[in-house]
N, C-alpha and C positions, 0 to 999 in steps of 0.2 A: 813751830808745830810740824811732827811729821806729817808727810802725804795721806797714811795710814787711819792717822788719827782722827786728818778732818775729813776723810770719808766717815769714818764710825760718826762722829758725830751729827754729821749729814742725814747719814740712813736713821739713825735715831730719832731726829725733828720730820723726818718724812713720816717714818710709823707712828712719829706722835699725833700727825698732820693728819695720815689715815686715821688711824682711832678716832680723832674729833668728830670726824666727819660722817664716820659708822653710827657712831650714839646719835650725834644728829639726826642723820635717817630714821636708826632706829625711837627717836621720841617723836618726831614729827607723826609718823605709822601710829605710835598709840595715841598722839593727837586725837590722828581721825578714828580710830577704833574708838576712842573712846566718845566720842560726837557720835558714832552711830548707836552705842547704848544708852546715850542719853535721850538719844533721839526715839528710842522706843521706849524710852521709860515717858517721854512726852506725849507722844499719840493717844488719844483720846479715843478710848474703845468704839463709842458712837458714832464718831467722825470714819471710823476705817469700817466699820459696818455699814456705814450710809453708803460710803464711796464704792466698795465692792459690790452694796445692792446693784445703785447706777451700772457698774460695768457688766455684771452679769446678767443684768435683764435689758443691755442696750439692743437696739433690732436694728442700728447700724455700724458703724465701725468707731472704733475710739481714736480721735485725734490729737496728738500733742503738739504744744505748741511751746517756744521760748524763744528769747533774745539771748545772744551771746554764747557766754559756758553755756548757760540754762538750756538755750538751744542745744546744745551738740549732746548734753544730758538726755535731752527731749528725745532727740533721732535714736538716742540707743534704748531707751525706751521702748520707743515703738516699734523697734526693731526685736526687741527682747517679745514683747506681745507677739509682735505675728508669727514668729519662729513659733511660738509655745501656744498656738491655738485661739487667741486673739487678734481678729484684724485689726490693725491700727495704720496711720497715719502719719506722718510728721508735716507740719504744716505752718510756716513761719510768719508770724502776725503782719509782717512788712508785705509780703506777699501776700496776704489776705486779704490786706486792705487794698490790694491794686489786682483785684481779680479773682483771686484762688478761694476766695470766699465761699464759689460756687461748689467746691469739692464738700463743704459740712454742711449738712443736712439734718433737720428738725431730728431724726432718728439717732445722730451719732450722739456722743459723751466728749466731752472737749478737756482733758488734760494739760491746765496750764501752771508752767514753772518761772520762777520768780524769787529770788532770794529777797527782796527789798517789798517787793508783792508791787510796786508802785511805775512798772517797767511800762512806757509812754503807749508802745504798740501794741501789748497785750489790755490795758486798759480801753483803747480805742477800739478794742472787737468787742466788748461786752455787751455794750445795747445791742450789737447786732446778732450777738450770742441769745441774748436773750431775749428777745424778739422772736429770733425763730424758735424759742423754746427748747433750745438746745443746754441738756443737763455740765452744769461746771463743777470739776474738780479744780482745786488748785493744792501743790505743793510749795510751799513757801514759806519762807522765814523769817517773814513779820506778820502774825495773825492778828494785829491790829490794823494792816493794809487796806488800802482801798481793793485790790485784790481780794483777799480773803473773805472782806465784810461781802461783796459783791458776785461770790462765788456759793452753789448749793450747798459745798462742804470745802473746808480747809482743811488739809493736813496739817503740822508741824513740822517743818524743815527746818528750825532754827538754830542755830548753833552758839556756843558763848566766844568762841573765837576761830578764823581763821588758820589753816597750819604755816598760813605763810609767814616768813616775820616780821614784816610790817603790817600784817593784820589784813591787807587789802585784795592781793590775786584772791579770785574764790579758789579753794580749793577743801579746806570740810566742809563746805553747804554743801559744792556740787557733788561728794560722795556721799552725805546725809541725803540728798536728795534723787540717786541716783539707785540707794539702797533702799530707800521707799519705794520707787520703782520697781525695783527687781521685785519686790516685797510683794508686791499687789498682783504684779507678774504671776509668779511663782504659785500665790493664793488661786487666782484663777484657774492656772492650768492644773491642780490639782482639784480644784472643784467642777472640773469639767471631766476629769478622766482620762485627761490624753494618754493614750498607750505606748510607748515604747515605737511600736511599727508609724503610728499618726507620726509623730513626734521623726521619725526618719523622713517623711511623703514629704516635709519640709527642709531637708538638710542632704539632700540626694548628692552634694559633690563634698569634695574634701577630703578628709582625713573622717572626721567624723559623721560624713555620710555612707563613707563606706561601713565605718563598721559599724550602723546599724544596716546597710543594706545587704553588704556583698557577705553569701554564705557559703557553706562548704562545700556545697555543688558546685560553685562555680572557680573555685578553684583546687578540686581534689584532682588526682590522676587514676585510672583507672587501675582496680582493683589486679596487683601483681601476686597472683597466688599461686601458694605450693602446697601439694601434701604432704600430712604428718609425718610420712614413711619415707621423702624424702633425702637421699644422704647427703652427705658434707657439700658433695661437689657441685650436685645439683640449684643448692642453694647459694652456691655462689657466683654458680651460670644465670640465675636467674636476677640475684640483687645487681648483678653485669647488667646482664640483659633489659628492665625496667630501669636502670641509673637511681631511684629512688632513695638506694640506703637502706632498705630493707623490703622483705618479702610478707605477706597475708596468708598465715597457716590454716587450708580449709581443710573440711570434712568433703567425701564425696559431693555431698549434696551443696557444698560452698558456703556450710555454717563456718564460720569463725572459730579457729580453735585457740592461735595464739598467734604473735606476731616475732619473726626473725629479725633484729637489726646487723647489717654491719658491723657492727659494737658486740652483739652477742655470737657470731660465727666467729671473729677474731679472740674472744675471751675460751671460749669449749674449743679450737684448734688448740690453744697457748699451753691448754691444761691436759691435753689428749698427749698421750704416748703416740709416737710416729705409728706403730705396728698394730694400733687399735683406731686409726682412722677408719677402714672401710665397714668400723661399726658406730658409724658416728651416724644421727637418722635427724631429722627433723627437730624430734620430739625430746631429744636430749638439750635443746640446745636454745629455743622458744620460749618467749613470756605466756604462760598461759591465763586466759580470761583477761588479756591487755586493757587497756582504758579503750575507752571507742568515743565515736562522736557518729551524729545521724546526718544525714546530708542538708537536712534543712535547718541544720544551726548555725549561730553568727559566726563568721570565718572569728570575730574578734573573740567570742566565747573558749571557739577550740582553743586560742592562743592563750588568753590565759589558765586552760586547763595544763595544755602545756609546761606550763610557768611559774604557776601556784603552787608547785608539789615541791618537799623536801629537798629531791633528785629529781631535776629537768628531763623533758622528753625532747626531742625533736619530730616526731611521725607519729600520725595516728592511724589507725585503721578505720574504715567508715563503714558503718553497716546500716540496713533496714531493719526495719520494726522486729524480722523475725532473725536479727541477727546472721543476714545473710554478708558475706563478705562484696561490698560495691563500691570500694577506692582507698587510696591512704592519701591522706594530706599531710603536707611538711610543714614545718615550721619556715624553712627558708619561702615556700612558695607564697605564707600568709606576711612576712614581713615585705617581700620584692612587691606586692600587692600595695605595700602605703600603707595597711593596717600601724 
């Protein structure tokens, strides 16, 4: 056999190796997709109206609690709450029992996860759960559990099989149960109203704090303007002069008439006869009624104003209420930003 050959044949049981292995991924995925439509075709209207009563009329904080996956489900839970308006908790039954007990309080609502429902640690907080009259949710995948029976309201988290394939790692409970979660989440924070600006008070760093915080104030450059009657040359001393890329066409008074790029001076020089330059003005040569943006809008808004359009822009012009000309912001300055 040539050398030739049994590479071809090689690379052929390789791509046949990848292929297997793609379908694999991809059925496992609708595994769980599919567990999580069964899972709402399971819930119990009354059961998720009780539960969201309990949360939305708690007058302390919601605490979750789980052993294992369950646990690490439970943390992003309550992590998902308190980002979106909800204080919550995470609080791990093992540590409850040796102390931490003191953080839940007659007032909170206690979130407990549990695929088998019958987990040793979250059992042993129930008298004391309930004792202090502390309201119980459970998500769980045996609503015949001593859990479940023992809880104010059950969810359904159950699932007909795991995606793993020996049936054992959890893996569709914990996104059936993590998509209940997000579920009740989501319910809340829209039954509260959180507004867009709340919803940043909580997400101040990052990527996605910026772009609800950082606006076009704070990173526009000060408005580089020229008049309409301007010639060629002047506009080219001037897009020098600011480094921007482009100039801010005013009226006397500093309304906005139109914007010069870069792009538009090289395009009306390319087309001009040499000996009809020193009648080349402003006004020949400017987008008139350009896009604008106002200084108190999300830097990430301008960008995809930007970006959204047929034919991209790079530069905006920024104006006030009464359309006076007061900065241009770039596109390079909102990307170097982290937007």
């Amino acid at each position: 056999m040539s050398c030739g050959l049994a590479k071809s044949r090689i690379n052929q049981q390789n791509l046949h190796i990848v292929s297997e292995s793609f379908d694999r991924v991809v059925s496992l995925l609708k595994i769980e997709a599919d567990a999580i439509e069964n899972a709402a075709e399971r819930l119990d209207p009354a059961a998720v109206d009780k539960a969201l009563g309990y949360l939305r009329d708690c007058e302390g904080k919601v605490v979750v609690a789980g052993v294992g996956k369950s646990g690490v489900i439970g943390q992003k839970i309550a992590q998902t709450m308190t980002s979106t308006g909800t204080v919550a908790v995470f609080v791990h039954p093992s540590d409850a029992l040796h102390g931490s007990l003191g953080v839940i309080s007659k007032e909170d609502v206690v979130i407990a996860l549990s695929n088998s429902g019958e987990t040793d640690e979250l059992l042993a907080l129930l008298p004391v759960l309930k004792k202090r009259g502390v309201r119980i949710i459970s998500i769980v995948g045996n609503t015949n559990s001593t859990l479940a029976g023992d809880s104010d309201v059950a969810l359904d988290a159950s699932v007909d099989k795991e995606a793993c394939p020996l049936n054992l790692a959890p893996t569709t409970s914990t996104t059936v149960a993590l998509s209940i979660g997000d579920a009740l989440s989501m319910t809340l924070m829209e039954s509260m109203g959180l507004t867009m600006e709340q919803f940043a008070e909580n997400h101040p760093a990052g990527r996605l704090g910026k772009r609800l915080t950082v606006k076009v104030r704070d990173l526009m450059h000060e408005s580089p303007n020229i008049s309409t009657n301007s010639g060629w040359l002047e506009v080219v001393k001037a897009i020098s002069q600011y480094s921007l890329g482009a100039v801010n066409v005013v009226d006397e008074e500093k309304r906005l008439l139109g914007i010069v790029t870069d792009g538009d001076l090289r395009r009306t020089i390319e087309k001009t006869a040499s000996n009809d330059f020193d009648d080349i003005r402003c006004h020949h040569m400017m987008t008139s009624s350009p896009v604008t943006v106002g200084q108190d809008t999300l830097a990430y808004e301008a960008l995809r104003v930007m970006e959204e359009r047929s034919s991209q822009i790079s530069v905006l012009p920024v104006v006030d209420s009464d359309n006076l000309a007061i900065g241009l912001i770039r596109l390079h300055d909102i990307v170097k930003s982290g937007l």
